[in-house]
Wavefront OBJ file of the C-alpha trace (Angstrom):
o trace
v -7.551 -5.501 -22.787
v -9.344 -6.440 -19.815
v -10.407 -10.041 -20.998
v -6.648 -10.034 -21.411
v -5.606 -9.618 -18.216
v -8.152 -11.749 -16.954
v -7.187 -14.844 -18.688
v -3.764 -13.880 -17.480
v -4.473 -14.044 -13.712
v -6.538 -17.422 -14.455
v -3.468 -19.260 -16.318
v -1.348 -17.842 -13.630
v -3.870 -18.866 -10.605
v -4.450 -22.149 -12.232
v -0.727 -22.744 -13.141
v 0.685 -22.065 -9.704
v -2.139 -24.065 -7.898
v -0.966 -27.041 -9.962
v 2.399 -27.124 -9.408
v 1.711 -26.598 -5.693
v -0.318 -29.570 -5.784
v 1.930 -31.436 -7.624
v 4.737 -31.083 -5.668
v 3.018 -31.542 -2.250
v 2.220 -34.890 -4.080
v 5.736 -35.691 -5.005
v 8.083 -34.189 -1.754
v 5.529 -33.372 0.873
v 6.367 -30.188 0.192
v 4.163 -28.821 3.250
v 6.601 -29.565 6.225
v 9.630 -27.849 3.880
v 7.365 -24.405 3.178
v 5.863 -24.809 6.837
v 1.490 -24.391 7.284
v 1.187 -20.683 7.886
v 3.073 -20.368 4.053
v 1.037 -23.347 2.415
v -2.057 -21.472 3.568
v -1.004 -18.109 2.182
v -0.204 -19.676 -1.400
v -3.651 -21.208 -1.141
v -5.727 -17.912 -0.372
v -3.265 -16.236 -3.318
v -3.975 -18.554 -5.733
v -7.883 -18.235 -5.058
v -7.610 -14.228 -5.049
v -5.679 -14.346 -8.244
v -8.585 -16.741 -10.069
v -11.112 -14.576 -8.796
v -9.750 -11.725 -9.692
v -9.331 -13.073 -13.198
v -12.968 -13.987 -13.155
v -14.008 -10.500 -12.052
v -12.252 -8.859 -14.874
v -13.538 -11.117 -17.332
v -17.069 -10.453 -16.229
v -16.364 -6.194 -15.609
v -17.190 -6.194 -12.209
v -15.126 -4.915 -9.649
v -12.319 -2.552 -10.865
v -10.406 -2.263 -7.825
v -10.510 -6.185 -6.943
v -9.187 -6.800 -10.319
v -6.298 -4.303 -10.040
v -5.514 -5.644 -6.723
v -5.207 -9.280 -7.705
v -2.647 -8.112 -10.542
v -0.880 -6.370 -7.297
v -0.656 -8.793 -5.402
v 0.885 -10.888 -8.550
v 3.395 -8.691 -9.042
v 4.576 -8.464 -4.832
v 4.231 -12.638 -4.682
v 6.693 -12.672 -7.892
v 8.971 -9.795 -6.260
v 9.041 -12.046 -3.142
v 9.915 -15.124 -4.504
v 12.830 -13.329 -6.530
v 14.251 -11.760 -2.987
v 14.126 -15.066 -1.285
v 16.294 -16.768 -4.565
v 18.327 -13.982 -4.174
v 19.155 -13.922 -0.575
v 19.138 -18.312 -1.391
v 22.716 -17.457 -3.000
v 21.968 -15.845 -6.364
v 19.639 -14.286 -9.349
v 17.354 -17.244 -9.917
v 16.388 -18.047 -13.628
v 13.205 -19.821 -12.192
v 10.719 -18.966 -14.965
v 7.519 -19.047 -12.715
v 9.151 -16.095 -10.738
v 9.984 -14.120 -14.022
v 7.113 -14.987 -15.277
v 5.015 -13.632 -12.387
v 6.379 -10.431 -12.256
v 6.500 -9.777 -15.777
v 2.592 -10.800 -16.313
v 1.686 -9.420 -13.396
v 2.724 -5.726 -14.581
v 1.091 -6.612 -17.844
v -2.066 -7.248 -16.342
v -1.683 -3.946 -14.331
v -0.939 -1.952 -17.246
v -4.035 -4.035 -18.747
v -6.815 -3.102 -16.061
v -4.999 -0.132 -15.319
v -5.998 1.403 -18.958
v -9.310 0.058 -18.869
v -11.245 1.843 -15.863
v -13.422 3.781 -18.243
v -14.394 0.702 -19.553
v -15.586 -0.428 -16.101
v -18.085 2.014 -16.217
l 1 2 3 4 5 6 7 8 9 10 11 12 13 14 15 16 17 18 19 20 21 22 23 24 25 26 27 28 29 30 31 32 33 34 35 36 37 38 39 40 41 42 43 44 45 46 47 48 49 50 51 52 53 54 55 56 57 58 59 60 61 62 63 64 65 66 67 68 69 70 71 72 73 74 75 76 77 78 79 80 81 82 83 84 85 86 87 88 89 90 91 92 93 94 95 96 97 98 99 100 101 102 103 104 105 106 107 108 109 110 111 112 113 114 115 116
């Protein structure tokens, strides 16, 4: 379970970095999203791969957990700020943060014995 939700914080770190990159590449998507926010998706996305990395390898229990956390609040943000943008947004990356990130909570969550 806990190599599970490891790979699941990688795809999602790895995922999210790329289409970042790809659309500060296509719209210059910086000046939209403004620095302070471009910064803060950077530093998630590395905390999320890490913490994938750490649960892959056992170390780290509460790092792990945290990374799924923060997962989960990112995807819970995004869905606020489509729904104060005029409506429920059927975005799948936001759906499909906050649904994996509870999975990988649940995940790490009902390993800690095996951390030990």
């Amino acid at each position: 379970m806990r190599k599970a939700a490891g790979i699941i914080l990688i795809v999602f770190g790895i995922t999210l970095l790329s289409i970042h990159v790809d659309l500060f590449a296509r719209y210059d998507y910086l000046p939209v999203i403004g620095l302070p926010f471009g910064i803060l998706i950077i530093i998630w996305t590395i905390f999320t791969i890490t913490g994938g990395v750490l649960c892959l390898k056992r170390k780290y229990w509460g790092l792990c957990l945290a990374s799924a956390l923060v997962t989960v609040f990112v995807g819970i943000i995004a869905l606020m700020g489509s729904l104060l943008g005029g409506g429920l947004s059927m975005n799948w990356v936001t759906w499909s943060l906050i649904v994996g990130g509870i999975i990988s909570t649940i995940l790490i969550s009902g390993t800690k014995g095996e951390w030990q």
